[in-house]
Backbone as XML, in Angstrom:
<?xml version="1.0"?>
<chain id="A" units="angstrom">
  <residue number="1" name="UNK">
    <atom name="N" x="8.839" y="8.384" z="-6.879"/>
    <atom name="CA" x="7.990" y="7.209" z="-7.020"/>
    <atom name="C" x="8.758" y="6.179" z="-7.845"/>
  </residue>
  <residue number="2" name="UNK">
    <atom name="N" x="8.861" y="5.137" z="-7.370"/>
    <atom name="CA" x="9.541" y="3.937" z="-7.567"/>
    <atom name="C" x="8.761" y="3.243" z="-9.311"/>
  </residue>
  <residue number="3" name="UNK">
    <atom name="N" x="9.407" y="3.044" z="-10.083"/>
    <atom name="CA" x="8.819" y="2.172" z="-11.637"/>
    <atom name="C" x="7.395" y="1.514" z="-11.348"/>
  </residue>
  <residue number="4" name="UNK">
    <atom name="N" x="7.382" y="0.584" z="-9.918"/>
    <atom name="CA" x="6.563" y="-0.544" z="-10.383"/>
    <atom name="C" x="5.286" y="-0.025" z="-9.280"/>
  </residue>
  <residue number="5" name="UNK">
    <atom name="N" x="5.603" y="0.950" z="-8.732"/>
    <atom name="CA" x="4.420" y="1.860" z="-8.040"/>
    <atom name="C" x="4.332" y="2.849" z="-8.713"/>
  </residue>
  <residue number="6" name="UNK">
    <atom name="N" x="4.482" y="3.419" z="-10.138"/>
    <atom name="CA" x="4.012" y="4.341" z="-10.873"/>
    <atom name="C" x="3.165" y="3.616" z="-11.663"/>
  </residue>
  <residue number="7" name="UNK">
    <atom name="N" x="3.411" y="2.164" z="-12.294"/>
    <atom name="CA" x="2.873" y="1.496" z="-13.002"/>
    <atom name="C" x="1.696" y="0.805" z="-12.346"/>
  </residue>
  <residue number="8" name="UNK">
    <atom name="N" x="1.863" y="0.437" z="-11.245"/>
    <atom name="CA" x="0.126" y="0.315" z="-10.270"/>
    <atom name="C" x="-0.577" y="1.416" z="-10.406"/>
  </residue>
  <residue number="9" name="UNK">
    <atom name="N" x="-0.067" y="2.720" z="-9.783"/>
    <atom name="CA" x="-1.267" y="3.730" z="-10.057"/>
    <atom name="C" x="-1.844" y="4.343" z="-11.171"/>
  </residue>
  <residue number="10" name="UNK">
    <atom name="N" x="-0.968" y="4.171" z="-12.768"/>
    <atom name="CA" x="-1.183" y="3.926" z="-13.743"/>
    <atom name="C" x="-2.042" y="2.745" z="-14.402"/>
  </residue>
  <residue number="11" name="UNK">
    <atom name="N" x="-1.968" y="2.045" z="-14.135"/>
    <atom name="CA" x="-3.389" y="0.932" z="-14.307"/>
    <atom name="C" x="-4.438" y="1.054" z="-13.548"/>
  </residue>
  <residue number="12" name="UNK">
    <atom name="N" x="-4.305" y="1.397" z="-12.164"/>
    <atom name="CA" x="-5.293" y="1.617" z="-11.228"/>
    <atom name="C" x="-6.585" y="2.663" z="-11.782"/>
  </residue>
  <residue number="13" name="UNK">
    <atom name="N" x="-5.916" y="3.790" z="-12.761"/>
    <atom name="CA" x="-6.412" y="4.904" z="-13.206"/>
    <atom name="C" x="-7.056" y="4.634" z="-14.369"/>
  </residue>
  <residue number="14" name="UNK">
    <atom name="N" x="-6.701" y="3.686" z="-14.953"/>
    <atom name="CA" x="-6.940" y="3.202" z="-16.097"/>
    <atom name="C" x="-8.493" y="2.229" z="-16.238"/>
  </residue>
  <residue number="15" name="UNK">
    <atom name="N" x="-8.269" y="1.730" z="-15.482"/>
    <atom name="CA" x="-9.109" y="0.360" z="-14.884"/>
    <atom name="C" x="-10.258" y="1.358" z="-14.233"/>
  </residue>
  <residue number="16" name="UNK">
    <atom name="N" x="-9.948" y="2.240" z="-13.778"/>
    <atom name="CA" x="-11.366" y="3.040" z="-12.600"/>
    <atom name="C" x="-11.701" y="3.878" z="-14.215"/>
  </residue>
  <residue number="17" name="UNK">
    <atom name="N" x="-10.986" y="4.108" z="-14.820"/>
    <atom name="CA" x="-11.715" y="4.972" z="-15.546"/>
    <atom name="C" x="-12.606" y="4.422" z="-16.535"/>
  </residue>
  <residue number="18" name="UNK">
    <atom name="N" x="-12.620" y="3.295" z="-16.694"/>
    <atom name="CA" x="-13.158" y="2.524" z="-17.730"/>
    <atom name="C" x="-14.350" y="1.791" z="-16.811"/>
  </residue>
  <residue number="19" name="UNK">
    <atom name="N" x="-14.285" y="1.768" z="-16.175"/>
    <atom name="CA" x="-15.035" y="0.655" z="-15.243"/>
    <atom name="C" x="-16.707" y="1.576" z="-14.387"/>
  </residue>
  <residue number="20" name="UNK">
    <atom name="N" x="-16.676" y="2.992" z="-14.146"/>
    <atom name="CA" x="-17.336" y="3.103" z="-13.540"/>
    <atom name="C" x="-19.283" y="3.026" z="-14.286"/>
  </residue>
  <residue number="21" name="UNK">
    <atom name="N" x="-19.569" y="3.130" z="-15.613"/>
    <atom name="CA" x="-20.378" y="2.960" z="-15.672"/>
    <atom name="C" x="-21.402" y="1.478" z="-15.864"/>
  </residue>
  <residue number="22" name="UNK">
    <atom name="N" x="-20.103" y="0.432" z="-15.234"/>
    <atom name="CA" x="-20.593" y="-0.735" z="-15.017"/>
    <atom name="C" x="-20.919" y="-1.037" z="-13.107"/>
  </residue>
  <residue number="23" name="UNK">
    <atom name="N" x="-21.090" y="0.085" z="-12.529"/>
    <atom name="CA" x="-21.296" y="-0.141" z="-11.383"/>
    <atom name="C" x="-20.098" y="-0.155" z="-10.601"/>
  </residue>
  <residue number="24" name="UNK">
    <atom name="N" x="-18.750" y="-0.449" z="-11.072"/>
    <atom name="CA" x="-17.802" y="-1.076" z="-10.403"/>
    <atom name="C" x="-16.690" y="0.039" z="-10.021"/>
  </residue>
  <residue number="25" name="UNK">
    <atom name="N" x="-16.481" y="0.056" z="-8.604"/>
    <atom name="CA" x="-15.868" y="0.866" z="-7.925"/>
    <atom name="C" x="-14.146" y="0.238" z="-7.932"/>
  </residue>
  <residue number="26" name="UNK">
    <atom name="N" x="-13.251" y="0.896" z="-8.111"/>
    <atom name="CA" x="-12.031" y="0.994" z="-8.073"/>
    <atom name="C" x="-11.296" y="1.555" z="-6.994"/>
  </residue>
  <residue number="27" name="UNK">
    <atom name="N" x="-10.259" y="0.469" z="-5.897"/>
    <atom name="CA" x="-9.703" y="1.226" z="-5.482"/>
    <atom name="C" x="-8.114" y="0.737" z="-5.168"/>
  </residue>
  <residue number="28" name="UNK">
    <atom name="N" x="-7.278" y="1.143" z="-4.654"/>
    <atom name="CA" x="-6.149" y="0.689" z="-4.816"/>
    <atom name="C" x="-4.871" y="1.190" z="-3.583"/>
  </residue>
  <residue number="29" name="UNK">
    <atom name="N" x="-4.294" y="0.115" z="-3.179"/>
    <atom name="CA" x="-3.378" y="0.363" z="-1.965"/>
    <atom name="C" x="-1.900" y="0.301" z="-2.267"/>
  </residue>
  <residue number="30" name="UNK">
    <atom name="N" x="-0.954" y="1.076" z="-2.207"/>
    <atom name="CA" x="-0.197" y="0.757" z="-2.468"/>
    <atom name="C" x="1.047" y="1.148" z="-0.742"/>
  </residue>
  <residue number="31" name="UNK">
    <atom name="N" x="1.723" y="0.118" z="-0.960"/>
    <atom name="CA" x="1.843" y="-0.020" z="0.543"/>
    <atom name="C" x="3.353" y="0.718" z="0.650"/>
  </residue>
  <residue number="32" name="UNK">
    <atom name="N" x="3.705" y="1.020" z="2.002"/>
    <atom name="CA" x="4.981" y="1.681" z="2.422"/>
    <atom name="C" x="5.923" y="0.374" z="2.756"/>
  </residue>
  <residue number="33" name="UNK">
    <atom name="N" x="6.932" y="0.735" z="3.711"/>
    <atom name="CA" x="7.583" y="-0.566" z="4.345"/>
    <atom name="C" x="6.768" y="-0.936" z="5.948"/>
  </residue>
  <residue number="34" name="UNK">
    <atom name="N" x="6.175" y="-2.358" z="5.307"/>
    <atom name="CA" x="5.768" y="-2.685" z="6.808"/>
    <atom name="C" x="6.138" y="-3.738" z="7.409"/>
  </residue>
  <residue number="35" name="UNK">
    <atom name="N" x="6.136" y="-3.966" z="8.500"/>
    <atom name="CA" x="7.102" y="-4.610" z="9.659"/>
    <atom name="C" x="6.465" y="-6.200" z="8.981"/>
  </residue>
  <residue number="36" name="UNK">
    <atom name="N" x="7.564" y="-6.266" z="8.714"/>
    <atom name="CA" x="7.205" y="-8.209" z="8.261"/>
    <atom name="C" x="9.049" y="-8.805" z="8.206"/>
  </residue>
  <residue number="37" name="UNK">
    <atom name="N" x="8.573" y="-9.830" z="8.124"/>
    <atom name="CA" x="9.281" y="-10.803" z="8.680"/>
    <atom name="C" x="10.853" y="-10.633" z="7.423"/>
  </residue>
  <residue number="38" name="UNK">
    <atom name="N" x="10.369" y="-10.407" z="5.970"/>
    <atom name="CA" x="10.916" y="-9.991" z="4.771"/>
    <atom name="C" x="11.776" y="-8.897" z="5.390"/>
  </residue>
  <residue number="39" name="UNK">
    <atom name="N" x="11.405" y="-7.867" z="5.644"/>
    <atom name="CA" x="11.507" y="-6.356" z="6.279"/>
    <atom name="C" x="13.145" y="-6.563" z="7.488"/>
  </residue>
  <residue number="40" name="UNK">
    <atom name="N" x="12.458" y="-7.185" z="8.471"/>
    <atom name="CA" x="13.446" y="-7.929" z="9.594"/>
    <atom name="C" x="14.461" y="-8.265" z="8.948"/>
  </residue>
  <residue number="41" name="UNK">
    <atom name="N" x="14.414" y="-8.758" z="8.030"/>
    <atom name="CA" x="15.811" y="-9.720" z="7.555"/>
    <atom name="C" x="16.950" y="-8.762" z="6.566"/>
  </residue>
  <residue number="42" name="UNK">
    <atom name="N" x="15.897" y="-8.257" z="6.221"/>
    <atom name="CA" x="16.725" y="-6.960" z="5.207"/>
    <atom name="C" x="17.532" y="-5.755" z="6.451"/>
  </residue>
  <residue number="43" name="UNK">
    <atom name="N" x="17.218" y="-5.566" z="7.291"/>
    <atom name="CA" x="17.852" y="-4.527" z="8.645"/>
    <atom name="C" x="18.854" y="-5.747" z="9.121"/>
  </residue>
  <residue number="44" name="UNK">
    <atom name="N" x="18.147" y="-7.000" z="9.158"/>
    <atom name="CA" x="19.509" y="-7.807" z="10.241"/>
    <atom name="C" x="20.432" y="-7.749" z="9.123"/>
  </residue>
  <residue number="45" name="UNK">
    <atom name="N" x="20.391" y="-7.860" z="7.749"/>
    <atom name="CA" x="21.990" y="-8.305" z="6.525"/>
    <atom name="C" x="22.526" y="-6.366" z="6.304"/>
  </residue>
  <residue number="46" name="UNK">
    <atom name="N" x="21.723" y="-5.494" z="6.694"/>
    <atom name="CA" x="22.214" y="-4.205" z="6.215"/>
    <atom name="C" x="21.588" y="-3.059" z="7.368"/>
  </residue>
  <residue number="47" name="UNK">
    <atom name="N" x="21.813" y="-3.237" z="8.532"/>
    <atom name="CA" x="21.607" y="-2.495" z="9.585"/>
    <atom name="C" x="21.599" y="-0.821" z="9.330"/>
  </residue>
  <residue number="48" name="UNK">
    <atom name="N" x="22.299" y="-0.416" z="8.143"/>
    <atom name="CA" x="22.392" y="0.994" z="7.572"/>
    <atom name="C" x="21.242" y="1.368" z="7.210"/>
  </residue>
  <residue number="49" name="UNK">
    <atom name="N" x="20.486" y="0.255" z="6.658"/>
    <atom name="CA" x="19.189" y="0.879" z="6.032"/>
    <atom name="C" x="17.805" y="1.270" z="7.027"/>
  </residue>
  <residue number="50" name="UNK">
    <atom name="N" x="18.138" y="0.971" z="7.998"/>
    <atom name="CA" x="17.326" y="1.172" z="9.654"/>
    <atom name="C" x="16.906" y="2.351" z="9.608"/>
  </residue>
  <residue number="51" name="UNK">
    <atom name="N" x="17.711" y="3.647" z="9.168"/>
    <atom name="CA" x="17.463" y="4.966" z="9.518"/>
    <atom name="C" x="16.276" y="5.231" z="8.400"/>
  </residue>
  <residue number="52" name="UNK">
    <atom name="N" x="16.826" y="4.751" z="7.163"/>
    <atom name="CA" x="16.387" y="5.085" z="5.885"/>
    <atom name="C" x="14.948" y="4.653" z="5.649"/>
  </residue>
  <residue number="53" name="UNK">
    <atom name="N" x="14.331" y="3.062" z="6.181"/>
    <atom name="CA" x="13.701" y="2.781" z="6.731"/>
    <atom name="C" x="12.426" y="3.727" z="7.050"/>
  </residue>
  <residue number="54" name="UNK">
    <atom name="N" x="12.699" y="3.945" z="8.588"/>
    <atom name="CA" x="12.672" y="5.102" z="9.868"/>
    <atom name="C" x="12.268" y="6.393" z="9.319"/>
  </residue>
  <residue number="55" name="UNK">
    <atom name="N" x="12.803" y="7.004" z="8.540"/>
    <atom name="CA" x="13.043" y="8.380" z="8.342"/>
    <atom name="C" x="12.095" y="8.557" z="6.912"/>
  </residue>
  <residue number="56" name="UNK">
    <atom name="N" x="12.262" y="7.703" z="6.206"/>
    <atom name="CA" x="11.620" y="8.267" z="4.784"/>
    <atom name="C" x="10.005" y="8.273" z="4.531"/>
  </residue>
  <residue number="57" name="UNK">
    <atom name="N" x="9.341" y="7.329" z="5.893"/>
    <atom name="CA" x="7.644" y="7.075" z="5.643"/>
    <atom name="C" x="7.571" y="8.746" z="6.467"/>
  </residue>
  <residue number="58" name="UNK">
    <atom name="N" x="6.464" y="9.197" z="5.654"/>
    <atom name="CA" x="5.703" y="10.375" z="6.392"/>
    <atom name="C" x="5.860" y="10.600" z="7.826"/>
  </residue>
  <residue number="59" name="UNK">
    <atom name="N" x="5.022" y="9.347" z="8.367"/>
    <atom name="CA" x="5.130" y="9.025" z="9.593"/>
    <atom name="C" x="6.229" y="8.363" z="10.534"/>
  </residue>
  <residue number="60" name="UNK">
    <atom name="N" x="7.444" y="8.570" z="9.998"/>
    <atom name="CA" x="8.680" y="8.195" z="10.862"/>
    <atom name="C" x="8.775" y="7.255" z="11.259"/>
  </residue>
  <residue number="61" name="UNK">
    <atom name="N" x="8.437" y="5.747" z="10.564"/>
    <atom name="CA" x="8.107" y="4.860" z="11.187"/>
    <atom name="C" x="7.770" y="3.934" z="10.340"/>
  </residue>
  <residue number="62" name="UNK">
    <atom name="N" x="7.769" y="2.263" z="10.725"/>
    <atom name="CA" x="6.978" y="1.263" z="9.896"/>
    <atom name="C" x="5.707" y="1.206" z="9.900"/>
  </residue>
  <residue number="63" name="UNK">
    <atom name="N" x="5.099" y="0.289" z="8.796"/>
    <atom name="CA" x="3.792" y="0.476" z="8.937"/>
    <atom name="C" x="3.294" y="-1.043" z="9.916"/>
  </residue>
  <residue number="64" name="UNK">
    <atom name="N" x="2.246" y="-0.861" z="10.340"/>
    <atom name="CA" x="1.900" y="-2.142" z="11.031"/>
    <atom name="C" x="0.963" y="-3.022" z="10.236"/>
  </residue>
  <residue number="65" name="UNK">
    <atom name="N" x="0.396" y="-4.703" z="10.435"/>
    <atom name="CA" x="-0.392" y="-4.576" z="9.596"/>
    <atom name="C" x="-1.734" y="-4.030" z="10.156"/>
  </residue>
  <residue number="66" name="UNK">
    <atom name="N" x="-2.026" y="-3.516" z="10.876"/>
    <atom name="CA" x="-3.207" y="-3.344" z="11.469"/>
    <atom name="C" x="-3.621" y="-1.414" z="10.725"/>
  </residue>
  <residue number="67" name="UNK">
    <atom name="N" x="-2.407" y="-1.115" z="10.193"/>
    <atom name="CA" x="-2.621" y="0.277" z="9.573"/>
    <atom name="C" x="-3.007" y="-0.204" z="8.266"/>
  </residue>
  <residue number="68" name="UNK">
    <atom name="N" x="-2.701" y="-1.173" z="7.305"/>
    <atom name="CA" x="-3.276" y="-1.691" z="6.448"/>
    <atom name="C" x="-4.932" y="-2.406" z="6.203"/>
  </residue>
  <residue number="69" name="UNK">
    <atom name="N" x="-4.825" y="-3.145" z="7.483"/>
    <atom name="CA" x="-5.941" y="-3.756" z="7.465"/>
    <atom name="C" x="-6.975" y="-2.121" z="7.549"/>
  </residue>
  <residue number="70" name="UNK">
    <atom name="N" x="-6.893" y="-1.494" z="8.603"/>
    <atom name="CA" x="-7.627" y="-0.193" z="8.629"/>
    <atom name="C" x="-8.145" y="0.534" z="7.463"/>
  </residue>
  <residue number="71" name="UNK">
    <atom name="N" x="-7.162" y="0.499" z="6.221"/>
    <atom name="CA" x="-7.380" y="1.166" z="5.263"/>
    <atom name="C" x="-8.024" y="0.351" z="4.272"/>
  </residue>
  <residue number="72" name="UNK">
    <atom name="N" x="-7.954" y="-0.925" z="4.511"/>
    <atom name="CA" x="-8.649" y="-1.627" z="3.854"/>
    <atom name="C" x="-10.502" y="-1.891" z="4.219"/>
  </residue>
  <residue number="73" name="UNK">
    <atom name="N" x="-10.924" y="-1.752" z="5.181"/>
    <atom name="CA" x="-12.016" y="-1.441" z="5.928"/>
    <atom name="C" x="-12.663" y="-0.160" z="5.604"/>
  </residue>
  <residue number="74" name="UNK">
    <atom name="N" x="-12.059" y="0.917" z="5.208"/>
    <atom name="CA" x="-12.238" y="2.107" z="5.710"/>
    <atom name="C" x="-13.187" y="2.023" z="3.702"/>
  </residue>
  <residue number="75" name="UNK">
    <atom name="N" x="-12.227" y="1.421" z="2.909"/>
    <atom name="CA" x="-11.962" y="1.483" z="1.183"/>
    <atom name="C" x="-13.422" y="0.378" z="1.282"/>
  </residue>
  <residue number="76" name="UNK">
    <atom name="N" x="-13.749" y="-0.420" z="1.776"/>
    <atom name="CA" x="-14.972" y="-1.453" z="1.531"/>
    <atom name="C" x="-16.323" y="-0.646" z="1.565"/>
  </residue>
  <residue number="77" name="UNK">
    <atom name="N" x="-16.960" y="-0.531" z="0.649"/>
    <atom name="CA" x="-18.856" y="-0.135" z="0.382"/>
    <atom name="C" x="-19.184" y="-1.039" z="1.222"/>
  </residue>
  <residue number="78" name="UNK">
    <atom name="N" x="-20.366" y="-0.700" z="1.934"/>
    <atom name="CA" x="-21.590" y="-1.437" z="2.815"/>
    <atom name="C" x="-21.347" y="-2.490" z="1.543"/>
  </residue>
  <residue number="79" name="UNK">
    <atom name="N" x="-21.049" y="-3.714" z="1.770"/>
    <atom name="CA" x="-21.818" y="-4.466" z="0.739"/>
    <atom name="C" x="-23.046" y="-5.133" z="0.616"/>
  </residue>
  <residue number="80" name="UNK">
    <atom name="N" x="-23.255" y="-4.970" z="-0.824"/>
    <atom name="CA" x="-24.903" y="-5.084" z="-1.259"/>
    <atom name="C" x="-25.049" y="-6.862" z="-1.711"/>
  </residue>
  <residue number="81" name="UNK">
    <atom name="N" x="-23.754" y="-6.955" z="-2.675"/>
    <atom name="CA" x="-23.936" y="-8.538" z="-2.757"/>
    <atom name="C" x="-22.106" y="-8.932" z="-3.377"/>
  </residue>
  <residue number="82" name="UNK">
    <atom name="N" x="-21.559" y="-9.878" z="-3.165"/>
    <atom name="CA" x="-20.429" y="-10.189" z="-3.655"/>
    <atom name="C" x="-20.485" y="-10.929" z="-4.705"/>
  </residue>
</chain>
């Protein structure tokens, strides 16, 4: 686990733990490599990192945003009021 994704789920934990007897639900995404335009440009200057890429998500693969958006849907309460 990378510094600044230990330090998200470290606040994340922090923040939910303090927070739940005000009603308030905690939740938190922390993302893989997904196909964006950033992403593209880093494979076109270093084509080596393609495999590494490829090979190191669980799922052998980039993420899309539509696997994000999903998990973000999935993480939303019926809402009651915003």
């Amino acid at each position: 686990m990378r510094a600044p994704r230990a330090l998200q789920k470290s606040l994340c934990i922090q923040i939910a733990n303090g927070l739940p007897s005000s009603g308030i639900r905690v939740n938190c995404i922390s993302l893989g490599y997904v196909n964006t335009e950033m992403n593209a440009e880093i494979v076109r200057q270093r084509p080596e990192v393609l495999y590494y890429l490829n090979e190191a998500p669980p799922m052998k693969r980039f993420g899309q945003h539509m696997d994000l958006a999903g998990g973000l849907v999935w993480l939303m309460p019926a809402l009651q009021h915003v």
